[in-house]
NUKENU-366549 format. One record per residue (C-alpha): residue in three letters; x, z, y. Coordinates in steps of 0.02 Angstrom, whole numbers, plus 50000, padded with zeros to 5 digits. Each point is the difference from the previous one (the first is absolute). Example, Ala and Ser with C-alpha at 12.3 -4.5 7.8 and 13.67 -1.06 7.14 Angstrom:
BEGIN
{code: Ala	east: 50615	up: 50390	north: 49775};
{code: Ser	east: 50069	up: 49967	north: 50172};
END
This chain:
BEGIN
{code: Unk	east: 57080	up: 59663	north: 48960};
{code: Unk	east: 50092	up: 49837	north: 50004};
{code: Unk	east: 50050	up: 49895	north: 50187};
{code: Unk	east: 49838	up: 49884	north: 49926};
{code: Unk	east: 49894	up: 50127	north: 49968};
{code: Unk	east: 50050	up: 50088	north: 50160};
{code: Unk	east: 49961	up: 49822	north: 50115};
{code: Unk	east: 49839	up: 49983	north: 49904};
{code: Unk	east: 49934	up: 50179	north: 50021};
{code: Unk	east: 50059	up: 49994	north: 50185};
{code: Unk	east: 49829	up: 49947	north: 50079};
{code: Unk	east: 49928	up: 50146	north: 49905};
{code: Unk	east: 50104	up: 50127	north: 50069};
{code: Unk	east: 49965	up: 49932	north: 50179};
{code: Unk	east: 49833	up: 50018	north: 49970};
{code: Unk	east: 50039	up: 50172	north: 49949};
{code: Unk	east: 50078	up: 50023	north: 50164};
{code: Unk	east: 49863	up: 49938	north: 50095};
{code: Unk	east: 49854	up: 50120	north: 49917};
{code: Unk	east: 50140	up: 50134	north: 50018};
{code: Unk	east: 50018	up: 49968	north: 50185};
{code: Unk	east: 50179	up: 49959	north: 49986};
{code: Unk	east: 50106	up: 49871	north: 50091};
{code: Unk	east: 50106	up: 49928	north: 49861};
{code: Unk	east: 50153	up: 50010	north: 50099};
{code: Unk	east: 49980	up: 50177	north: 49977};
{code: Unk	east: 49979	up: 50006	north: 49833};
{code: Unk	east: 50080	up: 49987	north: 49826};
{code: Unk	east: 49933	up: 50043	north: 49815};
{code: Unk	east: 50085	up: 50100	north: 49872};
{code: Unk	east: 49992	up: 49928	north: 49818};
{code: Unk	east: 50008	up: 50107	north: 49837};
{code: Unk	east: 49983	up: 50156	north: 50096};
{code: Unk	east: 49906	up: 50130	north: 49855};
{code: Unk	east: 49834	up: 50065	north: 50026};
{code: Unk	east: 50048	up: 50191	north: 49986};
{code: Unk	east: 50109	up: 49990	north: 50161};
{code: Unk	east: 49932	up: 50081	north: 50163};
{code: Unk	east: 49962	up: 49902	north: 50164};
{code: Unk	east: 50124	up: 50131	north: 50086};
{code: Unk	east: 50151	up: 49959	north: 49863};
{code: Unk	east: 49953	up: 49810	north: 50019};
{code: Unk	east: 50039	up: 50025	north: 50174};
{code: Unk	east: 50153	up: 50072	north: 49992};
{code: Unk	east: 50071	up: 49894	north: 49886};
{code: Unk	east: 49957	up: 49861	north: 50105};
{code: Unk	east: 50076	up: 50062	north: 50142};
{code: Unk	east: 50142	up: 50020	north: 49920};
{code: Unk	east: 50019	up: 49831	north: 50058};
{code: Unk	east: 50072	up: 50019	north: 50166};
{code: Unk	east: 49949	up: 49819	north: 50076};
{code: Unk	east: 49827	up: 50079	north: 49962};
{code: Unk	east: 49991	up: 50129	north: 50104};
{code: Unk	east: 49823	up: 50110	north: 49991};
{code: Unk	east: 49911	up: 49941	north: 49866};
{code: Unk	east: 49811	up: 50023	north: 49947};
{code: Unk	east: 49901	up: 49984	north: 49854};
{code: Unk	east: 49870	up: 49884	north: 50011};
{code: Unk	east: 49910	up: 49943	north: 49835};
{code: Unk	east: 50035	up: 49986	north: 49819};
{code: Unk	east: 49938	up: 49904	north: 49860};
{code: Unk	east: 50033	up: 49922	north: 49836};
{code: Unk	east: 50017	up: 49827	north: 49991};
{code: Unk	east: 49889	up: 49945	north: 49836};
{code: Unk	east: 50064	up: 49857	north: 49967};
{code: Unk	east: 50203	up: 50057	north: 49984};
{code: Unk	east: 49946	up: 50186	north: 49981};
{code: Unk	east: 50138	up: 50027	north: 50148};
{code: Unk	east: 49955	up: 50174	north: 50095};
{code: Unk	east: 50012	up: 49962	north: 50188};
{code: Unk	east: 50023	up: 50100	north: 50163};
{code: Unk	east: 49956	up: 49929	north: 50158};
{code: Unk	east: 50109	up: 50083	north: 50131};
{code: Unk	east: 50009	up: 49968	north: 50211};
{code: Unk	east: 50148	up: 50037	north: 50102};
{code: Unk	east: 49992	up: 50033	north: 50176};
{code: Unk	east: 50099	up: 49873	north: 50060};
{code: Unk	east: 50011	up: 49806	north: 49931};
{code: Unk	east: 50125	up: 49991	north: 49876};
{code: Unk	east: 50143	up: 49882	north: 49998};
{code: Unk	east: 50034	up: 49931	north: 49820};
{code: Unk	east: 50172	up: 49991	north: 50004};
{code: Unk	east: 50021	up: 50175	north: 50027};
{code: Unk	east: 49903	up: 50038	north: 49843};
{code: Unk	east: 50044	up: 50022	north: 49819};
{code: Unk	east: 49923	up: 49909	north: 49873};
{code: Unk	east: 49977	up: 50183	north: 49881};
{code: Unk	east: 49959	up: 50155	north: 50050};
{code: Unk	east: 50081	up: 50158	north: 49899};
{code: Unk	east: 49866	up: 50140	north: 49965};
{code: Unk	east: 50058	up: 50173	north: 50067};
{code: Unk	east: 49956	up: 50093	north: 49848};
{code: Unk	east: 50083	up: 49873	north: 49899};
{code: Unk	east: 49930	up: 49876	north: 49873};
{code: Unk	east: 49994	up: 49779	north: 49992};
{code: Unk	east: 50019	up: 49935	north: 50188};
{code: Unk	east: 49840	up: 49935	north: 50084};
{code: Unk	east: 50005	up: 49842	north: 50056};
{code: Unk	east: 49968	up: 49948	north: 50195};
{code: Unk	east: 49913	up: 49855	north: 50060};
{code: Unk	east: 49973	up: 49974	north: 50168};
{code: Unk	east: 49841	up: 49912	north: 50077};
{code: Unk	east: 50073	up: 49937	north: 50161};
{code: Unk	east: 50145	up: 49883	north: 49874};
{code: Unk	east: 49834	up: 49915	north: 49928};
{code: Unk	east: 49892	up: 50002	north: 50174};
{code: Unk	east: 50165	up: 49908	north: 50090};
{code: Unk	east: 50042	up: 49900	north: 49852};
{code: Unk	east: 49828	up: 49926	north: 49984};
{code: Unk	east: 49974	up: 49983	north: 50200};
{code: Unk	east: 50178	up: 49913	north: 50025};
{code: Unk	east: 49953	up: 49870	north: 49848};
{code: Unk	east: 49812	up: 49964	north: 50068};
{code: Unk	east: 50092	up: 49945	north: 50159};
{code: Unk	east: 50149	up: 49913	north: 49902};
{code: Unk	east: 49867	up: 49914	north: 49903};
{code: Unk	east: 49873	up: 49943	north: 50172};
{code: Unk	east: 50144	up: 49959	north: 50083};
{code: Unk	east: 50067	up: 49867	north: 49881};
{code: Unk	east: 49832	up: 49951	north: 49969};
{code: Unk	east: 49978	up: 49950	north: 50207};
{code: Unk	east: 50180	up: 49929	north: 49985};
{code: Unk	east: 49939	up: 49886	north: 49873};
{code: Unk	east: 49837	up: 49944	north: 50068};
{code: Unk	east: 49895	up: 50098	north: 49818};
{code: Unk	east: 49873	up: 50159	north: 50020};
{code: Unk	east: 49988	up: 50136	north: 49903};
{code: Unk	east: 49850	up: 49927	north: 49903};
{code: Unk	east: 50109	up: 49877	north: 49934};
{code: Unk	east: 50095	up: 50109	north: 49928};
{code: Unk	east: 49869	up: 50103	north: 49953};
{code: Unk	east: 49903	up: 49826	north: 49942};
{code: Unk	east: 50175	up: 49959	north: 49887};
{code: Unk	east: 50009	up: 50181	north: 49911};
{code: Unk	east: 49822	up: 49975	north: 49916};
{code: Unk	east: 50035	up: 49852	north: 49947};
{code: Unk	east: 50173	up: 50040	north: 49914};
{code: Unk	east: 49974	up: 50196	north: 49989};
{code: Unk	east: 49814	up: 50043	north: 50003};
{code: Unk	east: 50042	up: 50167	north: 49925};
{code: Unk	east: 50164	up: 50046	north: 50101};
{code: Unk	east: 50012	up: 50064	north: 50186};
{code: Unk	east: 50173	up: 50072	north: 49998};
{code: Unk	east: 50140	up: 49967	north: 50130};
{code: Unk	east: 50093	up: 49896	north: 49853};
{code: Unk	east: 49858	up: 49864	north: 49976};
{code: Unk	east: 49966	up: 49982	north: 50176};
{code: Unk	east: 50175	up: 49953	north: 50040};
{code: Unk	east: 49987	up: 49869	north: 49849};
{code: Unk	east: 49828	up: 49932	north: 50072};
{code: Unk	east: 50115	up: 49998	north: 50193};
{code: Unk	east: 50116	up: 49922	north: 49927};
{code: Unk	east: 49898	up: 49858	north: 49883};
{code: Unk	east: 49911	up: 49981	north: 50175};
{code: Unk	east: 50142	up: 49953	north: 50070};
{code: Unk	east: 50077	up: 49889	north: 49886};
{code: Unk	east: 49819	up: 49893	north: 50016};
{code: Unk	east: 50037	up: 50013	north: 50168};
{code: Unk	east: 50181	up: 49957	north: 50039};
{code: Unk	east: 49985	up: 49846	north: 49853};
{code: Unk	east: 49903	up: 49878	north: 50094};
{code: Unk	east: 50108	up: 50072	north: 50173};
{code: Unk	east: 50146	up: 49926	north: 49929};
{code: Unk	east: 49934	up: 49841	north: 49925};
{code: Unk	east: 49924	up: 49944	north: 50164};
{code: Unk	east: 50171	up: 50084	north: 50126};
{code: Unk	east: 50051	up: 49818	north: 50040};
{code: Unk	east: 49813	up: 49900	north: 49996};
{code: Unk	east: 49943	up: 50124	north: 50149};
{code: Unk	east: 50171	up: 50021	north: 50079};
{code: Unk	east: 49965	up: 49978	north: 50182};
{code: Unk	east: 50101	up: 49852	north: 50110};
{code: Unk	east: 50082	up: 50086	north: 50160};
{code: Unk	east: 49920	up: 50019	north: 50144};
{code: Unk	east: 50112	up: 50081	north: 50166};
{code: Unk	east: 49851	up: 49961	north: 50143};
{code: Unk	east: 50119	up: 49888	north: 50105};
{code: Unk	east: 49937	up: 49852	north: 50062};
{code: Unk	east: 50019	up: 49859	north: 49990};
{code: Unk	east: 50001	up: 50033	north: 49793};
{code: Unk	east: 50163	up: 49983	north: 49968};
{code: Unk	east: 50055	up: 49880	north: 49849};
{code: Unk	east: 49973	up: 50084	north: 49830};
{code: Unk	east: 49894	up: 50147	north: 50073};
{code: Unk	east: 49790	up: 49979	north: 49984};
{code: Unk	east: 49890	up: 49994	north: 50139};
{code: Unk	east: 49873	up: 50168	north: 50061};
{code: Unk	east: 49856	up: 49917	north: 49920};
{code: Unk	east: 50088	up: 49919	north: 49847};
{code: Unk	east: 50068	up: 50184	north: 49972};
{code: Unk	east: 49853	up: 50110	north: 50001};
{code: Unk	east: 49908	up: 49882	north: 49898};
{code: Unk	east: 50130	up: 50023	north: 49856};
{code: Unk	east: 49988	up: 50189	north: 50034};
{code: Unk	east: 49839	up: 50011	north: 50001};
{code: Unk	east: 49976	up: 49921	north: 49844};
{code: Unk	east: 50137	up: 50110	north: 49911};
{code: Unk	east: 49935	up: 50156	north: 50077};
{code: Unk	east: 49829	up: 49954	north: 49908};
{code: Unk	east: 50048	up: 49923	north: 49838};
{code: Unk	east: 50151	up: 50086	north: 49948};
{code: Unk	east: 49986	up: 50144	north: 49891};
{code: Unk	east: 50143	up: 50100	north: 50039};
{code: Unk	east: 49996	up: 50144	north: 50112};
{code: Unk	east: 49983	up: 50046	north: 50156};
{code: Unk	east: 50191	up: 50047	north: 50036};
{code: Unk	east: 50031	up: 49830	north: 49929};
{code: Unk	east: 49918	up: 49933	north: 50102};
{code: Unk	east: 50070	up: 50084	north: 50147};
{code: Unk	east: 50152	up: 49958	north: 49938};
{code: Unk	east: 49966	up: 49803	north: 49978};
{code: Unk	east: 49922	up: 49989	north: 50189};
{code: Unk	east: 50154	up: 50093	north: 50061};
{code: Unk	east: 50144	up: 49889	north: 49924};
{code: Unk	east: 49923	up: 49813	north: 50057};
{code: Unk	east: 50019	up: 50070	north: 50184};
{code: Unk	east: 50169	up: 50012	north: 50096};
{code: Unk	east: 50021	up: 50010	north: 50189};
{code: Unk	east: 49860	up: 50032	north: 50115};
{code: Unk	east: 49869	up: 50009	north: 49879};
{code: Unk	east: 50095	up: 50134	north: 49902};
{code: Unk	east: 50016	up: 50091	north: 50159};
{code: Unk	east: 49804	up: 50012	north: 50010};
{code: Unk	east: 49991	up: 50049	north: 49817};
{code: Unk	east: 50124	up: 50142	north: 50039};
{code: Unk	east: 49918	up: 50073	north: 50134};
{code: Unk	east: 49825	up: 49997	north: 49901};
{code: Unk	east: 50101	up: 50087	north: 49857};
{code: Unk	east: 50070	up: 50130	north: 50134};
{code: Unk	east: 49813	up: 50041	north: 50037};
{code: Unk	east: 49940	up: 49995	north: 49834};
{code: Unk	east: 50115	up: 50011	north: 49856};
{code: Unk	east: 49838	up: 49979	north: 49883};
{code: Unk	east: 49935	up: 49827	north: 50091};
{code: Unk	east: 49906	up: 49881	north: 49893};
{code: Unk	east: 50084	up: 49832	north: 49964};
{code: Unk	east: 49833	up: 49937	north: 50087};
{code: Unk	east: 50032	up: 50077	north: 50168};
{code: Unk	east: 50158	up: 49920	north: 49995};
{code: Unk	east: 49955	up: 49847	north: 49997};
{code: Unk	east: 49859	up: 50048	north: 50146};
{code: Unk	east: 50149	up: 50075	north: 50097};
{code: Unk	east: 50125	up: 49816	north: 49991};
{code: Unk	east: 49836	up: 49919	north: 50033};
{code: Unk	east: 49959	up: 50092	north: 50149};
{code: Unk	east: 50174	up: 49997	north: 50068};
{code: Unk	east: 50020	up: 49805	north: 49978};
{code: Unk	east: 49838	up: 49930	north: 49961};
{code: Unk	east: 49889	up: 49901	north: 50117};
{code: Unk	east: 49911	up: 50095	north: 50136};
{code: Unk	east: 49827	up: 49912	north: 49967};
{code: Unk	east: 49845	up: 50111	north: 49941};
{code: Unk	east: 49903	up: 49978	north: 49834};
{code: Unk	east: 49854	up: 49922	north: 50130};
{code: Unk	east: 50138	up: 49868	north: 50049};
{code: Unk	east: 50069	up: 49965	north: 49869};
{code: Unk	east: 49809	up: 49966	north: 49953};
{code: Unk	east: 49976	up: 49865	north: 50128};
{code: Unk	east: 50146	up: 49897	north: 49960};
{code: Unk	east: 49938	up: 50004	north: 49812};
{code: Unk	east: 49824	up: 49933	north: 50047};
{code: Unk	east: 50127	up: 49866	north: 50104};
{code: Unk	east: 50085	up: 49934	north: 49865};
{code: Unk	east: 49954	up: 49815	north: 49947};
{code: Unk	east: 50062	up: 49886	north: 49870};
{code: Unk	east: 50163	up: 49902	north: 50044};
{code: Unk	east: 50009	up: 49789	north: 50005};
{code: Unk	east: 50045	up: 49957	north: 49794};
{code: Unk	east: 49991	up: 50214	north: 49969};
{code: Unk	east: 49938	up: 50018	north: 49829};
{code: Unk	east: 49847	up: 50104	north: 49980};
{code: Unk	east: 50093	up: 50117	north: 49883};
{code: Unk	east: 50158	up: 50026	north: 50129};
{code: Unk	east: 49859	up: 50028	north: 50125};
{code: Unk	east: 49944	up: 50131	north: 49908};
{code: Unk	east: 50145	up: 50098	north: 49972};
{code: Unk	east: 50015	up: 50002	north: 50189};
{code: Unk	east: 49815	up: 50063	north: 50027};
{code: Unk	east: 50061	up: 50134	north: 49879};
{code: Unk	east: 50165	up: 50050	north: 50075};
{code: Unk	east: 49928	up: 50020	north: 50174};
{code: Unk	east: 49836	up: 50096	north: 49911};
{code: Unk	east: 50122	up: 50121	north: 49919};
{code: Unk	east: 50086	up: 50052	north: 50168};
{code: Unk	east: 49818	up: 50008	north: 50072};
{code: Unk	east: 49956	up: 50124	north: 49858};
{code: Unk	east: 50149	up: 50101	north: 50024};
{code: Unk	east: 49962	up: 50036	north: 50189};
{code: Unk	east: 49841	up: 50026	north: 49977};
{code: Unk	east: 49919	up: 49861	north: 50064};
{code: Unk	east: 49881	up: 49949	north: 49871};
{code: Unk	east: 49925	up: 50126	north: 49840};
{code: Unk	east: 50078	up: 49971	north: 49844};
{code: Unk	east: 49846	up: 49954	north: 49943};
{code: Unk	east: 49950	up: 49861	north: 50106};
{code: Unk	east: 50170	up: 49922	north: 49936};
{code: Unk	east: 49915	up: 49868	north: 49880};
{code: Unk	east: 49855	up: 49949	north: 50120};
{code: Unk	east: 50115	up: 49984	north: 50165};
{code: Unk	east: 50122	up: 49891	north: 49876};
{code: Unk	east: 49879	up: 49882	north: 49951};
{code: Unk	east: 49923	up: 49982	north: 50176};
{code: Unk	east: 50148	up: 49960	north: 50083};
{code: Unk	east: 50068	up: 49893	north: 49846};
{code: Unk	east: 49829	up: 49885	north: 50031};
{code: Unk	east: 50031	up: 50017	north: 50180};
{code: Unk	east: 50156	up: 49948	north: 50031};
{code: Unk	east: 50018	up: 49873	north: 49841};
{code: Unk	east: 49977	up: 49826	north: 50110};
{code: Unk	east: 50109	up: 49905	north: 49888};
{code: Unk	east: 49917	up: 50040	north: 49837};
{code: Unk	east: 49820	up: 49976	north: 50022};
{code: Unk	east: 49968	up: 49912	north: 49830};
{code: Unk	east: 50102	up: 50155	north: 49904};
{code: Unk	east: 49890	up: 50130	north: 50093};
{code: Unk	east: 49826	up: 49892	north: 49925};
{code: Unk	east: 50088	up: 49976	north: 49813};
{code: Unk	east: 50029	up: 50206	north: 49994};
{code: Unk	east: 49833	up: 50031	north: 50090};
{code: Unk	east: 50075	up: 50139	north: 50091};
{code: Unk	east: 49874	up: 49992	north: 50137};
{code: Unk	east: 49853	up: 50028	north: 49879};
{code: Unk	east: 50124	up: 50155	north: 49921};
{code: Unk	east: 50017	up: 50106	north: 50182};
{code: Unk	east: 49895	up: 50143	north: 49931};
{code: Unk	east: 50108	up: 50034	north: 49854};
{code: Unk	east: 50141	up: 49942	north: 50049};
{code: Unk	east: 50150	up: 49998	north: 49874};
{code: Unk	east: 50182	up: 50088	north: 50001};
{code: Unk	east: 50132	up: 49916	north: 50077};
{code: Unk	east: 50093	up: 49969	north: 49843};
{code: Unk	east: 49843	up: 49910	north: 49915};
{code: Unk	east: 49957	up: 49919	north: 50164};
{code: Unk	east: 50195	up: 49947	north: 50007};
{code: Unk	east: 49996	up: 49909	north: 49801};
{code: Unk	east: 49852	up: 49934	north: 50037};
{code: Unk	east: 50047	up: 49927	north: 50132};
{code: Unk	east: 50168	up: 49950	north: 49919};
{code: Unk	east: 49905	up: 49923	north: 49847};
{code: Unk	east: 49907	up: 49879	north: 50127};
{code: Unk	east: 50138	up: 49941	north: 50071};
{code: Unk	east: 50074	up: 49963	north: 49823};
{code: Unk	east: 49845	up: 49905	north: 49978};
{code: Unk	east: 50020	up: 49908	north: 50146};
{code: Unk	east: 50177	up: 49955	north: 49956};
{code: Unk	east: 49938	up: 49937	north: 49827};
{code: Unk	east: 49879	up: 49883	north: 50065};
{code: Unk	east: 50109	up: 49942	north: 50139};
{code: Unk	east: 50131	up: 49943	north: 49879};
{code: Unk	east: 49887	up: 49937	north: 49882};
{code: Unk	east: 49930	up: 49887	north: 50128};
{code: Unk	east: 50170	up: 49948	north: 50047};
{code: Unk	east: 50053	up: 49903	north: 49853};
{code: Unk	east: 50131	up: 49877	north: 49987};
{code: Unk	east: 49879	up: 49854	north: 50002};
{code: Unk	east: 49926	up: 50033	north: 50127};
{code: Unk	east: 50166	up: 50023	north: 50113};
{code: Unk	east: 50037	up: 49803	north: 49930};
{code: Unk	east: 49815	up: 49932	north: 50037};
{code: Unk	east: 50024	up: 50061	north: 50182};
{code: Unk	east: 50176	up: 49941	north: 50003};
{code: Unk	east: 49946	up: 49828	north: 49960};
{code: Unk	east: 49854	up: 50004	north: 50109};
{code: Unk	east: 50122	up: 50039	north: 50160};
{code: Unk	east: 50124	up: 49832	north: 49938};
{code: Unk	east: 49854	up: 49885	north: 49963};
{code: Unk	east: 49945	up: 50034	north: 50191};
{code: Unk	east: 50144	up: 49964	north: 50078};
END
């Protein structure tokens, strides 16, 4: 029987072992043993094999499919495979029997199972993608030689786009001293940026990790260190939560709340710029908890129509009062509201011709 023969038959001959009542670590097969020997001369041939020790005959059988006689044998102690020969020869002479031993394939497929989920973690996949990859390229093969090509097509996929987008979501540095110093990014100007590279980027989780950790340097990267101390497997998520908690504002989602519903339109603010203030203090609100996420669109629009004083005329044009039931997304409500104010600088200009600058030119001289 041949090493590919032997790896394939291997979940056969533990379930041998198991209807047997055998722990595999106790047991080993003999191959090409003849069908006139004796239990009692198959045993002492066998322990022959000093490493061995006592052993017993279990089972035998033919395999039909190689036409291989077996011997299923069980020591009383677990047997270390370095201490055992790969042949066996038979006392009363004759072609050596081969010995394979159960606990090489048990360990051997238990130590690449955990090789194989451990990557996987590393790397942010599941199983089931693998599994999902191998049908598609291999529908008929299972073996450990076309799941490491699927693990390692997988990972290609993966790593590609990882490497195309390493500077795009490179994160600006961020220490937690404050004031900010010059060249370093703010609490809130940082998280945002993590945030959104923690949930766009497709690389994985140790990535990740490893992005967060190298935008932070002195007492921020102290905080990061001592989460790591506690828990070496820490999401990239909690630690963000952690620098937040250690230098963020103090103020509760219910706060932070209020002083949304506060907000108003500025003297000369454009709607638009409004906006993106409604929804900068609405995503910190969200974050703590302060509001459902989804209440988001309705509490927008509210406190957009609210607080807009200087854009009255906009607010009637878009008909966002008549719209609060179904309200829209902030990015449609944002180029909507950017397209109006296009419109309104269209018209403005076009009113504003060069004519009519001279006609009221002329009217100011001839009254003086």
């Amino acid at each position: 029987m041949t090493a590919q023969k032997e790896s394939q038959f291997a979940p056969e001959l533990c379930s041998w072992c198991s209807k047997a009542g055998i722990d595999p670590n106790r047991a080993f097969v003999l191959h090409d043993v003849p069908t006139d020997f004796d239990l009692s001369d198959i045993e002492e041939t066998a322990q022959s094999v000093k490493a061995f020790g006592r052993v017993k005959v279990r089972d035998r059988l033919t395999d039909t499919q190689t036409g291989d006689n077996l011997v299923l044998c069980e020591c009383r102690q677990d047997i270390q495979p370095d201490r055992i020969p790969p042949h066996v020869q038979p006392l009363n002479g004759g072609p050596a029997w081969k010995i394979f031993l159960l606990t090489e394939s048990v360990r051997s497929a238990d130590d690449f199972s955990a090789k194989l989920k451990k990557l996987m973690v590393e790397e942010g996949k599941t199983i089931d993608d693998v599994t999902a990859l191998l049908s598609i390229t291999t529908p008929q093969e299972n073996s450990p030689e076309a799941i490491i090509r699927a693990v390692g097509d997988l990972l290609a996929k993966t790593m590609q786009p990882t490497s195309e987008n390493t500077v795009s979501r490179r994160l600006r540095t961020f220490s937690g001293h404050s004031p900010t110093p010059a060249g370093e990014e703010s609490l809130d100007s940082w998280v945002e940026q993590a945030r959104l590279m923690i949930e766009e980027c497709d690389c994985s989780e140790r990535e990740k990790r490893r992005r967060v950790i190298e935008s932070l340097k002195g007492p921020a990267l102290e905080i990061i260190q001592a989460v790591r101390g506690d828990n070496p497997d820490a999401s990239p998520e909690s630690y963000v939560e952690a620098l937040e908690s250690a230098f963020g504002s103090l103020e509760t989602g219910e706060d932070l709340y209020v002083a949304f519903r506060s907000l108003g339109q500025l003297r000369g603010e454009k709607l638009s710029d409004f906006l993106r203030r409604l929804e900068h203090s609405l995503t910190k609100v969200v974050q703590r908890g302060g509001l459902p996420s989804h209440r988001v669109d309705r509490a927008r629009i509210d406190q957009l129509i609210r607080g807009a004083t200087e854009s009255e005329m906009m607010l009637l044009q878009l008909r966002l009062r008549e719209r609060k039931e179904e309200p829209p997304t902030f990015p449609r409500l944002l180029s909507e509201i950017r397209e109006e104010e296009d419109h309104a600088r269209v018209r403005y200009e076009s009113n504003t011709t060069p004519s009519s600058l001279i006609t009221k030119q002329t009217g100011v001289v001839g009254h003086v």
